[in-house]
TORTORNU-266193 format. One record per residue (C-alpha): x negated, y negated, z; residue number from 1; residue in three letters. Coordinates in nm, 2 decimals, decimal comma. Each point is the difference from the previous one (the first is absolute). Last residue first. Layout:
% TORTORNU-266193
X | Y | Z | num | residu
X | Y | Z | NUM | ALA
...
This chain:
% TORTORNU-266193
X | Y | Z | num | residu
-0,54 | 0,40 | 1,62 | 94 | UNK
-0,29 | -0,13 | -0,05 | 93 | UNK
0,11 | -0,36 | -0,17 | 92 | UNK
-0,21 | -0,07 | -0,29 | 91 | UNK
0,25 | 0,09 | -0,30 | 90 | UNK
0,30 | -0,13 | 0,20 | 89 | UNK
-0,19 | -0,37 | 0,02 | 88 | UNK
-0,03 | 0,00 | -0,42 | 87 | UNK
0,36 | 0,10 | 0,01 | 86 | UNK
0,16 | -0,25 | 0,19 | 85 | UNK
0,32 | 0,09 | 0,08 | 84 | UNK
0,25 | -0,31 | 0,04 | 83 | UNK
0,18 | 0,13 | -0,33 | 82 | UNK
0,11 | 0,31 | 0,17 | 81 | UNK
0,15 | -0,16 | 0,30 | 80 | UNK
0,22 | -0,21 | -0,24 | 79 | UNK
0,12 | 0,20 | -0,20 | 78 | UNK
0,09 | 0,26 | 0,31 | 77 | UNK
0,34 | -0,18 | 0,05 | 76 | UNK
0,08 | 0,01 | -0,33 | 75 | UNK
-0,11 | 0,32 | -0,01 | 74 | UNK
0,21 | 0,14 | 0,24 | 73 | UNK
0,34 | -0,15 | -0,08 | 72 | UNK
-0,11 | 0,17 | -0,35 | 71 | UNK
-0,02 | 0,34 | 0,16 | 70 | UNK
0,32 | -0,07 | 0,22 | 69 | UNK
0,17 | -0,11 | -0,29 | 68 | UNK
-0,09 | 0,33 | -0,20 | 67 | UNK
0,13 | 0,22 | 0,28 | 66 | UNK
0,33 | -0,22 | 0,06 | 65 | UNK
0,05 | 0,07 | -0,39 | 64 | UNK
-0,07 | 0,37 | 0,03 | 63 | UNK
0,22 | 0,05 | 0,32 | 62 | UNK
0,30 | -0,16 | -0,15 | 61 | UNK
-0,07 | 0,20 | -0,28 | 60 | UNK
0,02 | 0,35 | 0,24 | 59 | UNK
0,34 | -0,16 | 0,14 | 58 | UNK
0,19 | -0,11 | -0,34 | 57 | UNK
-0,10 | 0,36 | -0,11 | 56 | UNK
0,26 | 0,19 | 0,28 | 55 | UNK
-0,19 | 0,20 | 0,17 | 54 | UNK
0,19 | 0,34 | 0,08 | 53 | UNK
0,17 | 0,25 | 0,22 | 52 | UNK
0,18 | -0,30 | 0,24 | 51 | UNK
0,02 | 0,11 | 0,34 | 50 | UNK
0,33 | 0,13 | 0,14 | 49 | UNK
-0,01 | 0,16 | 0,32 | 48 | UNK
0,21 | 0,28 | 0,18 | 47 | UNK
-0,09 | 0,27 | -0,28 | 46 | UNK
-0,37 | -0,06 | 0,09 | 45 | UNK
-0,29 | -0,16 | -0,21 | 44 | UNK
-0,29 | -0,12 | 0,17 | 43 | UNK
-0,27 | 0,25 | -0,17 | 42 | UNK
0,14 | 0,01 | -0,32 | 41 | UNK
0,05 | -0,37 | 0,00 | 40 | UNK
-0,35 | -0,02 | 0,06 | 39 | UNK
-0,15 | 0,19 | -0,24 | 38 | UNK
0,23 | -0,13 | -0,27 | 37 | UNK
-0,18 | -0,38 | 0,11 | 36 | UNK
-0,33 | 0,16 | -0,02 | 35 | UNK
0,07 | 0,14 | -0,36 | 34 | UNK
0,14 | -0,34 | -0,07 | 33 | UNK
-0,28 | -0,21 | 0,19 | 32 | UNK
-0,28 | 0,24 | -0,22 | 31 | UNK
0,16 | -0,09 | -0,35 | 30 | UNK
0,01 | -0,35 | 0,09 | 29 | UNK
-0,33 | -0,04 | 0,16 | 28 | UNK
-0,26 | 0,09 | -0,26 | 27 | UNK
0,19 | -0,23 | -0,28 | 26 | UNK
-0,04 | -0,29 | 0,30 | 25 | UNK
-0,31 | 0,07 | 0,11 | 24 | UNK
-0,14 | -0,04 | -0,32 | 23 | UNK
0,14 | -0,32 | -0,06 | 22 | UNK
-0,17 | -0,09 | 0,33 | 21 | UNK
-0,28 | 0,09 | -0,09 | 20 | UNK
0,00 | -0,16 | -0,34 | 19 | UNK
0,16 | -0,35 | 0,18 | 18 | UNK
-0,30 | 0,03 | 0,20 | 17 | UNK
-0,30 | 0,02 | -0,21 | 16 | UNK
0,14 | -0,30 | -0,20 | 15 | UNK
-0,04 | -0,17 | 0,33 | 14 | UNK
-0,37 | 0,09 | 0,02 | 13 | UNK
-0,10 | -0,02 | -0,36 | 12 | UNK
0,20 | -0,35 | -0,09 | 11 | UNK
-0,14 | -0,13 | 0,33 | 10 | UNK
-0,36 | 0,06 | -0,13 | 9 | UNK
0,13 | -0,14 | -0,31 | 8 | UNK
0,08 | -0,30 | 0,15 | 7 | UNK
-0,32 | -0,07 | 0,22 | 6 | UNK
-0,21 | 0,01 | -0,34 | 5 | UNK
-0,24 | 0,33 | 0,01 | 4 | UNK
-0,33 | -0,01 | 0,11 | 3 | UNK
-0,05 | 0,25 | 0,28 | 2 | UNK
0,34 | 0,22 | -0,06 | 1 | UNK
């Protein structure tokens, strides 16, 4: 990152995230409904009535609040990041 323009050092780090978290996302919606089934299996009685299924409205309401967390996040870390001095990073010891 030593000598790249403070923008495109964001651009990496913050594009980082929204992959991750986009990845997280596909990885999590097949896994949350097999979870989910799990559950209900597990909880279900003949004298309670759980719902059997996500409705879709739920698991992209998660999605969306997913994604504006991640970019609540690096809006907030913009800053921070852009305060790092690199040439000092490269001599600290730890």
């Amino acid at each position: 990152m030593l000598g790249y323009p403070k923008q495109k050092i964001n651009r990496f780090i913050f594009f980082e995230n929204i992959v991750i978290t986009t990845f997280a996302v596909i990885v999590a919606f097949p896994i949350s409904g097999y979870v989910f089934a799990w559950i209900i299996k597990a909880l279900s009685s003949t004298h309670q009535q759980i719902p059997d299924h996500i409705h879709i409205g739920v698991m992209m309401a998660a999605a969306v609040l997913a994604y504006f967390l991640t970019i609540l996040s690096n809006l907030l870390l913009r800053g921070k990041v852009s305060k790092i001095n690199m040439i000092a990073s490269l001599k600290s010891v730890e």
